[in-house]
C-alpha positions in Angstrom: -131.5 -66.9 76.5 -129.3 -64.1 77.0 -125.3 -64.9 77.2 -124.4 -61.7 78.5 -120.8 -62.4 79.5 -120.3 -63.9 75.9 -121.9 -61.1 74.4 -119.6 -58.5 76.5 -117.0 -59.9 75.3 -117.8 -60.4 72.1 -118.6 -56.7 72.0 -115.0 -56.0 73.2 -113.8 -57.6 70.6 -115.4 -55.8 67.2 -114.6 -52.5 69.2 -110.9 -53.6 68.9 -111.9 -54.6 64.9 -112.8 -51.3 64.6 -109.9 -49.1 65.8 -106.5 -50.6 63.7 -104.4 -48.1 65.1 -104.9 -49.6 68.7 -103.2 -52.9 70.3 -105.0 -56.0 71.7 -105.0 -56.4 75.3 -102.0 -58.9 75.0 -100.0 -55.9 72.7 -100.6 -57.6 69.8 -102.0 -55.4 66.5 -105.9 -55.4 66.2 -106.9 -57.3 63.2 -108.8 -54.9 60.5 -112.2 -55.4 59.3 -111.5 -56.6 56.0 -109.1 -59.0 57.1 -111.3 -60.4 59.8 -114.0 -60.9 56.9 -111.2 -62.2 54.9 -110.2 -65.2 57.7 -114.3 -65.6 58.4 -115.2 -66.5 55.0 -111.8 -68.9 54.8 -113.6 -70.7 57.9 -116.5 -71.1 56.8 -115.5 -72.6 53.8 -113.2 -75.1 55.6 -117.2 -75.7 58.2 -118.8 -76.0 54.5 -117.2 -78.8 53.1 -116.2 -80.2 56.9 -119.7 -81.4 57.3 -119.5 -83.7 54.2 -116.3 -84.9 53.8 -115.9 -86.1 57.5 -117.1 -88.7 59.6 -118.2 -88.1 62.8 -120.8 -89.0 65.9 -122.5 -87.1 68.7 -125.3 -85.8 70.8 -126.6 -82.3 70.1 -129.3 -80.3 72.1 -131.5 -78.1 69.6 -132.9 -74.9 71.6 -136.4 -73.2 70.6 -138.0 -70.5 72.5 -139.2 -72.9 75.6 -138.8 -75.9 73.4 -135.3 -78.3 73.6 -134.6 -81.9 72.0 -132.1 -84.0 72.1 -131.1 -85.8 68.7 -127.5 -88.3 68.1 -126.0 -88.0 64.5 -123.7 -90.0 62.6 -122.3 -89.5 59.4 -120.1 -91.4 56.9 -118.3 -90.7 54.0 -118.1 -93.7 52.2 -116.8 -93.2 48.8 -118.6 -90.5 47.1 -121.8 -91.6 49.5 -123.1 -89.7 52.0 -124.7 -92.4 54.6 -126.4 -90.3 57.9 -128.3 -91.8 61.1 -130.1 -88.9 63.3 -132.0 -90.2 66.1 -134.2 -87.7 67.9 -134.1 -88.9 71.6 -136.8 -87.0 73.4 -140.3 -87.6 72.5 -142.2 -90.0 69.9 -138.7 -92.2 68.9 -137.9 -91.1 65.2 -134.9 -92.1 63.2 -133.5 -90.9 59.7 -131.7 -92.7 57.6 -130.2 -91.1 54.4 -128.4 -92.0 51.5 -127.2 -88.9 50.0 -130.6 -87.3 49.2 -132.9 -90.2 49.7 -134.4 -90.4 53.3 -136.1 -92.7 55.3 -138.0 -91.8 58.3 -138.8 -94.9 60.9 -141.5 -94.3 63.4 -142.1 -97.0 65.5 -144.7 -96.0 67.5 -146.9 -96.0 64.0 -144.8 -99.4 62.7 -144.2 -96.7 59.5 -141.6 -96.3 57.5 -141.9 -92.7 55.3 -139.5 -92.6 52.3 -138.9 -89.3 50.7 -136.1 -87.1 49.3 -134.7 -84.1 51.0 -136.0 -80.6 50.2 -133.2 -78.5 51.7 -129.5 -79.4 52.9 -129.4 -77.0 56.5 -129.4 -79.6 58.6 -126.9 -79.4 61.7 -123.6 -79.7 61.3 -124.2 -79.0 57.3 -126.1 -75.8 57.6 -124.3 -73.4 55.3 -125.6 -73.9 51.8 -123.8 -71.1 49.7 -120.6 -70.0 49.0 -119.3 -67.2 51.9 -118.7 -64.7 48.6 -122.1 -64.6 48.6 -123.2 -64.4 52.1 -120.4 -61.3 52.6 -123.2 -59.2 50.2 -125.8 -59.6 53.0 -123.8 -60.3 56.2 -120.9 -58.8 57.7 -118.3 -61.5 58.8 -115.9 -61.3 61.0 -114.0 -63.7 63.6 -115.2 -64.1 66.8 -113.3 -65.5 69.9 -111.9 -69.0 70.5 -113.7 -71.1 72.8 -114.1 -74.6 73.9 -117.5 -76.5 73.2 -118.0 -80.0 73.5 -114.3 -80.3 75.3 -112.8 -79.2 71.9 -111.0 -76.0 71.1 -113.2 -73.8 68.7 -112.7 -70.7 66.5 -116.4 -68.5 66.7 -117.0 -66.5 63.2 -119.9 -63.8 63.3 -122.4 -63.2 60.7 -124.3 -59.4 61.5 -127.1 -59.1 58.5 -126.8 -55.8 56.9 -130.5 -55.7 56.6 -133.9 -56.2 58.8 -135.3 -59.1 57.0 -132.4 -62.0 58.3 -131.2 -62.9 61.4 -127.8 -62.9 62.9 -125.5 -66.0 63.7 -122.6 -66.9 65.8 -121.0 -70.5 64.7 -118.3 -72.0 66.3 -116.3 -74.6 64.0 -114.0 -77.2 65.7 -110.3 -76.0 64.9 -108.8 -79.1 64.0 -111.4 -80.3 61.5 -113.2 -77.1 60.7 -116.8 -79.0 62.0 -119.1 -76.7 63.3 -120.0 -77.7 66.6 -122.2 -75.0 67.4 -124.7 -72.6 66.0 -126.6 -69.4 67.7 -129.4 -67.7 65.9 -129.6 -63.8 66.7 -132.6 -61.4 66.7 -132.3 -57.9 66.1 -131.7 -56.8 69.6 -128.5 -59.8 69.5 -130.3 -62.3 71.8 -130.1 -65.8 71.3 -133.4 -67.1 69.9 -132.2 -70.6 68.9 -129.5 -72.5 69.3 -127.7 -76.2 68.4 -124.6 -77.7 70.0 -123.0 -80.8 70.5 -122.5 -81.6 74.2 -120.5 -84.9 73.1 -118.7 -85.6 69.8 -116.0 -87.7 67.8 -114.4 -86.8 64.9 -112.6 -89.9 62.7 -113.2 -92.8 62.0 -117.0 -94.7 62.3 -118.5 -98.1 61.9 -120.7 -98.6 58.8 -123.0 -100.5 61.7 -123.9 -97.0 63.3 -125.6 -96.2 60.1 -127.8 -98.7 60.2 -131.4 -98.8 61.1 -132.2 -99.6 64.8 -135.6 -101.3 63.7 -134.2 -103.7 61.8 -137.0 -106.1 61.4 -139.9 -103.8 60.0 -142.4 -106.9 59.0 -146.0 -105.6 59.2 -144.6 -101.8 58.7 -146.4 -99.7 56.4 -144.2 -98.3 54.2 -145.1 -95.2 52.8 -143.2 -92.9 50.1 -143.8 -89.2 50.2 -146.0 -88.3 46.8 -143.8 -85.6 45.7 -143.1 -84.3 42.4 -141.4 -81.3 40.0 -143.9 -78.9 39.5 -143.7 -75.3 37.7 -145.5 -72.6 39.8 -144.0 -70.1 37.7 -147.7 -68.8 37.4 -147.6 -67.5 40.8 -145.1 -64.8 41.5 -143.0 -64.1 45.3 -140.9 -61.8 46.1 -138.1 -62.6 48.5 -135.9 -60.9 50.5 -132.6 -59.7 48.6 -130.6 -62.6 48.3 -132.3 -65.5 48.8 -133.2 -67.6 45.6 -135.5 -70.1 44.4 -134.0 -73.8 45.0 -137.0 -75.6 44.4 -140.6 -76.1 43.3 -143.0 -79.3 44.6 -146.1 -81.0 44.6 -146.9 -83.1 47.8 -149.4 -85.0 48.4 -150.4 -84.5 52.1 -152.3 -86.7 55.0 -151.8 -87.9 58.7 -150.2 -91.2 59.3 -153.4 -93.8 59.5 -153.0 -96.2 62.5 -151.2 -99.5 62.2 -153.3 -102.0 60.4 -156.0 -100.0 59.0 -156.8 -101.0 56.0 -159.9 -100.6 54.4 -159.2 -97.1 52.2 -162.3 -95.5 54.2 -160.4 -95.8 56.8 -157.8 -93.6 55.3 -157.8 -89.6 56.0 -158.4 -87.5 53.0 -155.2 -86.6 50.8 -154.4 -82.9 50.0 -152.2 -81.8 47.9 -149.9 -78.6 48.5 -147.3 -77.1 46.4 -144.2 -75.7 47.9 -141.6 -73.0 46.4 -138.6 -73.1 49.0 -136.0 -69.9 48.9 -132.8 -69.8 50.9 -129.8 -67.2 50.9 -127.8 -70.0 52.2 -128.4 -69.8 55.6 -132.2 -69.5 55.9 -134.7 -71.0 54.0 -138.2 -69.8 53.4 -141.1 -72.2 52.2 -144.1 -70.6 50.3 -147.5 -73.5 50.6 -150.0 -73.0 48.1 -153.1 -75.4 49.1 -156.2 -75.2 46.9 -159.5 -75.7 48.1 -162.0 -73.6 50.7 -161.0 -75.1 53.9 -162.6 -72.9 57.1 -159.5 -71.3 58.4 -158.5 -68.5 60.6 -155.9 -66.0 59.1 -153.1 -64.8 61.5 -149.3 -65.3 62.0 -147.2 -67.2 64.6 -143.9 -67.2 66.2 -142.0 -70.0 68.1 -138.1 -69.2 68.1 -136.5 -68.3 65.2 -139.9 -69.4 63.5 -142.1 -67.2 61.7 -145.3 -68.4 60.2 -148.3 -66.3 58.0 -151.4 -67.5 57.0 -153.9 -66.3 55.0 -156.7 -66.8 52.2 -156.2 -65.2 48.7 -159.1 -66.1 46.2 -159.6 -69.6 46.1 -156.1 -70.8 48.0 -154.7 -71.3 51.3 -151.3 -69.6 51.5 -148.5 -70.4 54.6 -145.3 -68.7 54.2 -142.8 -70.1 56.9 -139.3 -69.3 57.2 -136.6 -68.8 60.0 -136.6 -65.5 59.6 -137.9 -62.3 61.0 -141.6 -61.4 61.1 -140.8 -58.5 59.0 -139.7 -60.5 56.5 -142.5 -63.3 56.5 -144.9 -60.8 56.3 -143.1 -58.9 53.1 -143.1 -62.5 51.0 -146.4 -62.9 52.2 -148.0 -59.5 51.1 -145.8 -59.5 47.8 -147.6 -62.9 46.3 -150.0 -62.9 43.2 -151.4 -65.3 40.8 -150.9 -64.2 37.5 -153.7 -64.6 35.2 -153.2 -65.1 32.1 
């Protein structure tokens, strides 16, 4: 989805960033580069720590290539507790529940309830995971226009990546809370290829009740806890882009959701257990899958969105390397992993 208008003016605006001399078209002095970066890294600090500290509610449409959803979140602070309800509204009806890192996942339609804890922390509003210090070494930030989204004033802050191996991202955070209410990812050419905004939200003040779970009585539910575990893969060796980092290492145990009331373990699909290393430069996050075994299948690489996903055999492993980030640099964590031997 192209903005063009946006994007024109947008243009307008770093052209002014980038002459000092000149005025604004209102007369006023054009703000410099540096202190643009200096005001967009003192917004996203306030969006960083918005995201937690506030409670809020609303309805926000997540954009894919051809793909959109519809999910509702609220969030709580409740002492030093985080306590979260997303409900995706479009499709098979899911609903998470979390307690700080401790999630629980009701599906209905499978009378399942899958408890796990959370991997990584980028999930809309609370999407920016490291400190904007570090995110100034591989993106250039600087302040976009104000706008309105959701019927509330915003303040848009731009992050260009000084490299090929991220993508770009426009945020606008609400500016009387600092919330971000909306978030664009940008590929090379500065299209939009993924997007999520509120179309409706409230800021203050929430029920505890709107944290609770919908399916209240889960009698006769499965409940199921994600077979996850610390693991060191420090025997196999990937090379990220500059500036992400390792954040975790996991074991998972792996298999499709078995239909309500079956039973008898033959019943039950086969387990398989995959290790994960997850990177992120605190933005992006890129997940490494290392799955033993000899299973017949066909090598080759995807994209859907922002999306990129490789897969491919090496010895006697099954490798996917998927990441929001460009192909280019899917392919270079791909190509750059080894199994030491020791």
């Amino acid at each position: 989805m192209r903005r063009t208008g946006h994007l024109l003016g947008l243009l307008s605006l770093l052209l002014a960033f980038q002459a000092p001399s000149a005025q604004a078209a209102d007369g006023a002095p054009a703000v410099s580069s540096t202190e643009s970066s200096t005001a967009a890294q003192a917004q996203l600090k306030r969006l960083q720590s918005a995201a937690q500290r506030l409670s809020y509610s609303g309805t926000f449409v997540y954009q894919q290539a051809n793909q959109m959803r519809t999910s509702r979140i609220t969030h709580i602070l409740a002492g030093k507790n985080e306590l979260e309800k997303l409900e995706v509204l479009d499709g098979k009806p899911r609903e998470y529940l979390r307690n700080d890192d401790d999630v629980a996942c009701y599906m209905p339609d499978a009378k399942t309830v899958l408890i796990e804890k959370r991997v990584t922390r980028d999930v809309f509003p609370s999407i920016v995971g490291a400190s904007p210090e570090d995110l100034a070494s591989h993106y250039n930030l600087s302040m976009g226009p104000q706008e309105r989204v959701a019927g509330r004033d915003c303040q848009a802050i731009v992050l260009q990546p000084k490299d090929k191996l991220r993508y770009g991202y426009r945020f606008w955070a609400d500016k009387q809370t600092g919330l971000l209410l909306r978030a664009q990812t940008l590929d090379g050419r500065g299209e939009v290829v993924e997007q999520i905004s509120f179309t409706q939200v409230e800021i203050g003040p929430i029920d505890r009740s709107r944290v609770r779970p919908t399916y209240a009585d889960t009698h006769g539910w499965r409940i199921e806890r994600a077979a996850m575990s610390q693991v060191d893969l420090s025997s196999w060796s990937v090379s990220p882009p500059p500036g992400f980092r390792k954040i975790q290492e996991v074991r998972r145990l792996i298999s499709d959701s078995a239909p309500a009331g079956a039973a008898p373990a033959q019943n039950r699909p086969a387990e398989r257990e995959v290790s994960q290393i997850v990177f992120s430069d605190g933005l992006a996050a890129i997940s490494v899958f290392i799955e033993p075994g000899s299973q017949n299948r066909n090598e080759g690489a995807v994209q859907q969105g922002a999306m990129n996903i490789v897969g491919r055999r090496q010895g006697d492993y099954w490798l996917t390397v998927v990441g929001e980030v460009p192909a280019a640099a899917i392919r270079q964590v791909s190509d750059s992993i080894e199994l030491k031997t020791k």
